[in-house]
C-alpha positions as CSV (number, residue, x, y, z in Angstrom):
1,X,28.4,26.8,-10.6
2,X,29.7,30.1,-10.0
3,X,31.9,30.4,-13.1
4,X,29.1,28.8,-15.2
5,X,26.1,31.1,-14.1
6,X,25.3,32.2,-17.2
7,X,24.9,29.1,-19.0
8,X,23.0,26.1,-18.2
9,X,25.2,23.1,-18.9
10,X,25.1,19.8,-16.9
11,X,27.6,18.6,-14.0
12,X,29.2,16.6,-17.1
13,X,30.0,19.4,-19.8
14,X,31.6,21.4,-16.3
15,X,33.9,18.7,-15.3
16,X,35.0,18.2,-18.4
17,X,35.7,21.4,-19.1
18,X,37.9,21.9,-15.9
19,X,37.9,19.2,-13.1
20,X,38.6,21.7,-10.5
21,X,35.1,23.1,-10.1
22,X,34.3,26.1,-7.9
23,X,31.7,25.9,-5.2
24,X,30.7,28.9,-3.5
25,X,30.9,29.4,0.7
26,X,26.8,29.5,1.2
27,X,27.0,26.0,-0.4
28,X,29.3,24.0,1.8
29,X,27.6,22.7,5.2
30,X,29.6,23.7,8.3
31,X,30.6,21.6,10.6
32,X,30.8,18.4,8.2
33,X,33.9,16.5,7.0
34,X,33.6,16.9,3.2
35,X,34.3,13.9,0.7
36,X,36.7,16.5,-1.0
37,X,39.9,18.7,-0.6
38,X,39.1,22.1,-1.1
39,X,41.5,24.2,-3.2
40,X,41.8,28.1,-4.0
41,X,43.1,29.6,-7.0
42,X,45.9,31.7,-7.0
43,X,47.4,33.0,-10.4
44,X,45.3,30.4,-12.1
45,X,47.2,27.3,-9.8
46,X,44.8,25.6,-7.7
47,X,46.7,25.7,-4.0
48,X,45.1,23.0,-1.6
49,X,43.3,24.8,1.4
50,X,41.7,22.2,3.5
51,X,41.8,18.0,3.3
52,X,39.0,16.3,2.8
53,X,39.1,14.8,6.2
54,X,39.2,18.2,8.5
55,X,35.4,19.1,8.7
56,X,34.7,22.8,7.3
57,X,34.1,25.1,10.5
58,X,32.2,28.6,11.0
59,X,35.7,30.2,11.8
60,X,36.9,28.5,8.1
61,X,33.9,30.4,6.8
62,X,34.6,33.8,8.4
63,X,38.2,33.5,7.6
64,X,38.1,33.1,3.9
65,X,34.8,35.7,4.3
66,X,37.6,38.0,5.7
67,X,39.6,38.2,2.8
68,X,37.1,38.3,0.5
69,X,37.4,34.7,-0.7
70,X,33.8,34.3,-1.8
71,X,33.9,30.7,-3.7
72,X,36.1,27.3,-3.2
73,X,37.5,24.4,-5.4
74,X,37.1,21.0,-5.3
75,X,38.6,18.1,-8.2
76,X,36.3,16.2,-9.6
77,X,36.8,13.3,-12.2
78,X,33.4,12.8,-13.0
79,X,29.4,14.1,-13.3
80,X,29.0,11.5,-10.4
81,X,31.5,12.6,-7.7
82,X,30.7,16.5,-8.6
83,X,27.2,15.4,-7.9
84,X,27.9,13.5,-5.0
85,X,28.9,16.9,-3.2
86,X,25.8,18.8,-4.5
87,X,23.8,15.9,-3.3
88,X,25.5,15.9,0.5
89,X,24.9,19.6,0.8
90,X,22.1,20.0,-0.7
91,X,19.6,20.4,2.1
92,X,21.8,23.5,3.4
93,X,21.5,25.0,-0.7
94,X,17.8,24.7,-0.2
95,X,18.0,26.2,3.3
96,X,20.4,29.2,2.9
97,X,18.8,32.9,2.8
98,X,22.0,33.5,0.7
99,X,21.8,31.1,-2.1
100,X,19.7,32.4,-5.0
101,X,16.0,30.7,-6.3
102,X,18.0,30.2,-9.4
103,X,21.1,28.4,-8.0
104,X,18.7,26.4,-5.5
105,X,16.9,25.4,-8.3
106,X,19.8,24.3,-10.7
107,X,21.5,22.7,-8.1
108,X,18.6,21.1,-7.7
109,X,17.5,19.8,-11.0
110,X,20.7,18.3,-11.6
111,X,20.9,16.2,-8.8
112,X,17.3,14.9,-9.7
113,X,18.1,14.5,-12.9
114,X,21.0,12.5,-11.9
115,X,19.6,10.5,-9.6
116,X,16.6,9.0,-11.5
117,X,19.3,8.6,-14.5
118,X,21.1,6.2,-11.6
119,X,17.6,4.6,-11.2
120,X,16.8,4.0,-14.6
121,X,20.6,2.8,-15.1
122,X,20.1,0.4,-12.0
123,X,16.7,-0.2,-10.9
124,X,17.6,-2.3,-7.8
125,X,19.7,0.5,-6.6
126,X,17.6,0.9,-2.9
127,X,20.8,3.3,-2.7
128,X,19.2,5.7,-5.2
129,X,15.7,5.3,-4.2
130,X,17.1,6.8,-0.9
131,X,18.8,9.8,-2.5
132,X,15.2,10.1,-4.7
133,X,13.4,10.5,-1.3
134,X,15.9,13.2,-0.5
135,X,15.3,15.2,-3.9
136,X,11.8,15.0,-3.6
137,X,11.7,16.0,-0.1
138,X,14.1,19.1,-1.2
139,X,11.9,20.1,-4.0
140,X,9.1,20.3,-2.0
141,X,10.7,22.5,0.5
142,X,11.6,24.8,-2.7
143,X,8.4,25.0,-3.9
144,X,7.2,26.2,-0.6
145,X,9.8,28.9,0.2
146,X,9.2,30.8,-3.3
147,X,6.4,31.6,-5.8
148,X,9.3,31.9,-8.6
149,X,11.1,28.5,-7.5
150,X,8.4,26.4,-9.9
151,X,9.2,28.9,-12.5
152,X,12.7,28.5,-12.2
153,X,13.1,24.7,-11.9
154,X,10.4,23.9,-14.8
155,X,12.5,26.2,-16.9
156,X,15.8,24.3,-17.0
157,X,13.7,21.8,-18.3
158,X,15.1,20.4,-21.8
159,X,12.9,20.2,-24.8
160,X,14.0,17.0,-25.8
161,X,12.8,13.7,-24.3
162,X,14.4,11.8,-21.7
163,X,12.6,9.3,-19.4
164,X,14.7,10.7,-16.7
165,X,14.1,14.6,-17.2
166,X,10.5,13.7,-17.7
167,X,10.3,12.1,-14.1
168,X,11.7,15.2,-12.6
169,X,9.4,17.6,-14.5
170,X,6.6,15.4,-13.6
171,X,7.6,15.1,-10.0
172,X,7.9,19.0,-10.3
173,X,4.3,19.6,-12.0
174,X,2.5,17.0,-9.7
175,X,4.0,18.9,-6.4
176,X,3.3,22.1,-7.5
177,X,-0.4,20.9,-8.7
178,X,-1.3,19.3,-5.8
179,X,-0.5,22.5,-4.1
180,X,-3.0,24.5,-6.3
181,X,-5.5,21.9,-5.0
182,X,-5.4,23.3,-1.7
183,X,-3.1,20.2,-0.5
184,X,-0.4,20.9,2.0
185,X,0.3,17.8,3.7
186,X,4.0,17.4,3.6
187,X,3.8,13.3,4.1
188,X,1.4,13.5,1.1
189,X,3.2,15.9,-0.8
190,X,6.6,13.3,-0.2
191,X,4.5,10.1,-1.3
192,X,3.2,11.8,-4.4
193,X,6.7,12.9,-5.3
194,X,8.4,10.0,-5.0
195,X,5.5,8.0,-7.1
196,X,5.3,10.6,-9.8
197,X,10.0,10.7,-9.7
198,X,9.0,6.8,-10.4
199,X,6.2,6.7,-12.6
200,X,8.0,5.6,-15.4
201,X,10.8,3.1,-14.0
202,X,9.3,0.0,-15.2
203,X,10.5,1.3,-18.7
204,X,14.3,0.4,-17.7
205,X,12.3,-3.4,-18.8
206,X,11.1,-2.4,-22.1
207,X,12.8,-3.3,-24.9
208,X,14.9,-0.6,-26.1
209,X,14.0,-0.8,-29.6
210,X,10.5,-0.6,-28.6
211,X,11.0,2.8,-26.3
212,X,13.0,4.7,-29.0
213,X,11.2,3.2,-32.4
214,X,10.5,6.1,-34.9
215,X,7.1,4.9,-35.9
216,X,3.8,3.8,-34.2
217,X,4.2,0.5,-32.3
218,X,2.7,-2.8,-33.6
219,X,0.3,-4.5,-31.7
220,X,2.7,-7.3,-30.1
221,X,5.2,-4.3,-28.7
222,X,2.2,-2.3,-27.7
223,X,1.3,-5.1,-25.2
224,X,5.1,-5.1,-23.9
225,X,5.0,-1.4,-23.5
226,X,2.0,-1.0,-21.5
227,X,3.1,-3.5,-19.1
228,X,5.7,-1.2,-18.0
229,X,3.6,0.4,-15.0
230,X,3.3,-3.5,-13.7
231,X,7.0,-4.0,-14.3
232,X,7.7,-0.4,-12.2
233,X,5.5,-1.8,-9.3
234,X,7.0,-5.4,-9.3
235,X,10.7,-3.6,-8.8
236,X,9.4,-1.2,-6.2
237,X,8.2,-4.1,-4.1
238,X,10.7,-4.7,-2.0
239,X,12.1,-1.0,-1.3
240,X,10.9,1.6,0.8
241,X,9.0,3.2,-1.5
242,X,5.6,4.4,0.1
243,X,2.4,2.6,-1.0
244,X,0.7,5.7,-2.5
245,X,3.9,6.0,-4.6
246,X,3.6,2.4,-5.7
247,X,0.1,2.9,-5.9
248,X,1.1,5.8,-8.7
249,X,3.1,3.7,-10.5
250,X,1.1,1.3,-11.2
251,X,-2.1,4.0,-11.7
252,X,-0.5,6.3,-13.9
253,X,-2.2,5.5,-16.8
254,X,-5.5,4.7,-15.7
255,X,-7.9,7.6,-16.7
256,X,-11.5,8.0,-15.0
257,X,-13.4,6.9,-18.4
258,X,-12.2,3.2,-17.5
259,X,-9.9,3.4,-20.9
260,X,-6.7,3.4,-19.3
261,X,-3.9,0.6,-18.6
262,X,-3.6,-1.7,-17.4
263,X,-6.4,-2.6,-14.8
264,X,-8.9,-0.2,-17.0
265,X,-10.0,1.7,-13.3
266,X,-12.8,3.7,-14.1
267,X,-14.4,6.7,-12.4
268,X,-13.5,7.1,-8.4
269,X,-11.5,4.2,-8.3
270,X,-8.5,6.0,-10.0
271,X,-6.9,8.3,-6.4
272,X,-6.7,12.3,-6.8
273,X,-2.7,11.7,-6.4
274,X,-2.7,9.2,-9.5
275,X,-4.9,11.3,-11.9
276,X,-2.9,14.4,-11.0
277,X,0.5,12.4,-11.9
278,X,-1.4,10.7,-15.3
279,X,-2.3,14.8,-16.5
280,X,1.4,15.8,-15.4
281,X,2.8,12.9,-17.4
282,X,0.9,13.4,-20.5
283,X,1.1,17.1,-20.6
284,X,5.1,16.7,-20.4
285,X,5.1,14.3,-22.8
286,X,3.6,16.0,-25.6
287,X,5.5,19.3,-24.7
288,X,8.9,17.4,-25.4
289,X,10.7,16.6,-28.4
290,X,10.3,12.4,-29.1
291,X,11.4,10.3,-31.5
292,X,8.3,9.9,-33.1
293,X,6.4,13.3,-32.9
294,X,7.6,17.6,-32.3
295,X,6.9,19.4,-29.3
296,X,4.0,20.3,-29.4
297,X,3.0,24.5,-27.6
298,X,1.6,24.2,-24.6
299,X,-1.9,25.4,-25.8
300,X,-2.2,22.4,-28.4
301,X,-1.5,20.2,-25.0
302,X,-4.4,21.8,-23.2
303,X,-6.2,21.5,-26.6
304,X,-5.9,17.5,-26.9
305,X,-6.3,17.4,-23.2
306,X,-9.2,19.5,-22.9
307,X,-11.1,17.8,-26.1
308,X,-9.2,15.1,-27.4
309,X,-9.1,13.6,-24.2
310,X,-12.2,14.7,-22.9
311,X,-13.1,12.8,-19.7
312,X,-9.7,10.9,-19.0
313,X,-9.1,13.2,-16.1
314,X,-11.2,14.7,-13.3
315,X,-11.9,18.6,-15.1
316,X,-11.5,20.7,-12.4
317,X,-8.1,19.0,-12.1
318,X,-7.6,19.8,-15.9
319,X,-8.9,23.7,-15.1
320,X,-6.8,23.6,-12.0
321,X,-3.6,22.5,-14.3
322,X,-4.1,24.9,-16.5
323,X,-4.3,27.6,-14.0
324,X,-1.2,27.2,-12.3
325,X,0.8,26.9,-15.3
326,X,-0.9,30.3,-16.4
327,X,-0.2,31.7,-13.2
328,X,3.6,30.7,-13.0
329,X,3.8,32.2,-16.3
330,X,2.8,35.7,-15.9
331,X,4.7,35.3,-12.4
């Protein structure tokens, strides 16, 4: 990350742009046994310094501190295995005083990113629903340590539509709303995270043509996609995915006029935590590039949210949204 600070490119474009990646000192965990030897460069040769199967001690730290050594290199031969030691010592990035909000929060969307990629890829992965519960718990400790940290992670967002940056960025909004509400309970805060991450994994059984065609659906594949919220609770059944997180999957569309799919809840019967993940989802999804339609500015959002969908959603929610996203602006 160090060598690339001044661009934002994924795990992928870095390893294969150099396989030996550098990882700076405040990243690595002490007192852990590392999945990877670490190297320094020397006259542009990369000299091993420490096998994978020593753990990393305090006295390593001071030592290379000592002569200035400020950053380390591992190999990697893929996105995966660079994540992999992101992903292992990533509660220690979130933690460190010495670690920037921007680097927390780049480390941090890639790994997210990457995980619910390895979701959608492989839905009965409990594997990755694990690591999901780790990112969500991590982003919520961000959010909490800094006012700039939503600012920062909603910014590496991409314009262009991907059902996998859409889950983080809706995980992202729906945290950081449910914050504005007043809400600070961390067990809710998880559970709503890990439903809105999830939202959308009952796409991964939807057709492909159907998710990427160009045009407006036709009635038959219309009925196929709006099964997918059943689809994503049927395949969180059987993991350890919270209730309330199942409950969002399954509620995300619902709206409070008793219009929404696919039990048509009306009114109090759709949960705060599933309206707040049904505004985040469709505000995304209109601010992103899709096959069939531009992104659209954020005020035409609020526009078609505030009129065009006039009483989907609870409005003080709506006003509370709009708020925050106003807030983090000017901040």
């Amino acid at each position: 990350m160090a060598e690339n600070a001044n661009k934002k490119i994924s795990f992928a474009e870095q390893v294969a742009e150099n396989p030996f990646q550098p990882i700076e000192l405040e990243f690595i965990t002490i007192d852990t046994v590392l999945d990877h030897d670490l190297y320094l460069k020397s006259d542009n040769k990369y000299v091993l310094y420490r096998k994978a199967s020593l753990p990393f001690t305090m006295k390593d730290k001071h030592r290379l501190q000592d002569s200035r050594t400020k950053v380390l290199f591992i190999r990697c031969e893929s996105e995966r295995e660079l994540r992999r030691f992101y992903e292992s010592n990533l509660p220690n990035i979130i933690d460190s005083p010495k670690v920037t909000v921007k680097q927390k929060a780049e480390v941090l969307y890639q790994c997210a990113t990457g995980i619910a990629q390895d979701i959608f890829e492989n839905p009965s992965s409990k594997e990755s629903i694990g690591k999901s519960r780790e990112v969500v718990n991590n982003t919520i400790k961000l959010l909490g340590k800094s006012s700039d940290s939503f600012l920062q992670i909603i910014s590496l967002s991409s314009h262009d539509y991907y059902t996998y940056t859409h889950c983080v960025n809706v995980m992202t909004f729906s945290i950081g709303l449910l914050s504005s509400l007043g809400i600070k309970d961390p067990v809710l805060l998880k559970e709503v995270g890990a439903g809105a991450l999830l939202h959308d994994i009952g796409k991964a059984k939807v057709p492909i043509h159907i998710l990427n065609k160009p045009g407006p659906l036709t009635d038959e594949e219309w009925v196929v996609m709006k099964q997918h919220p059943v689809f994503g609770y049927e395949m969180l059944h059987s993991t350890p995915t919270p209730e309330r997180g199942k409950e969002i999957v399954i509620q995300h569309h619902e709206k409070i006029s008793g219009i929404g799919y696919p039990k048509g809840l009306k009114g109090d019967a759709v949960p705060l935590a599933s309206q707040v993940v049904s505004i985040c989802d469709a505000y995304d999804a209109m601010t992103t590039n899709r096959c069939y339609q531009k992104a659209l500015k954020p005020f035409q959002a609020f526009q078609i949210i505030t009129h065009e969908m006039r009483g989907h959603f609870d409005p003080k929610i709506v006003e509370k949204f709009i708020q925050m996203l106003n807030l983090k602006k000017k901040a």
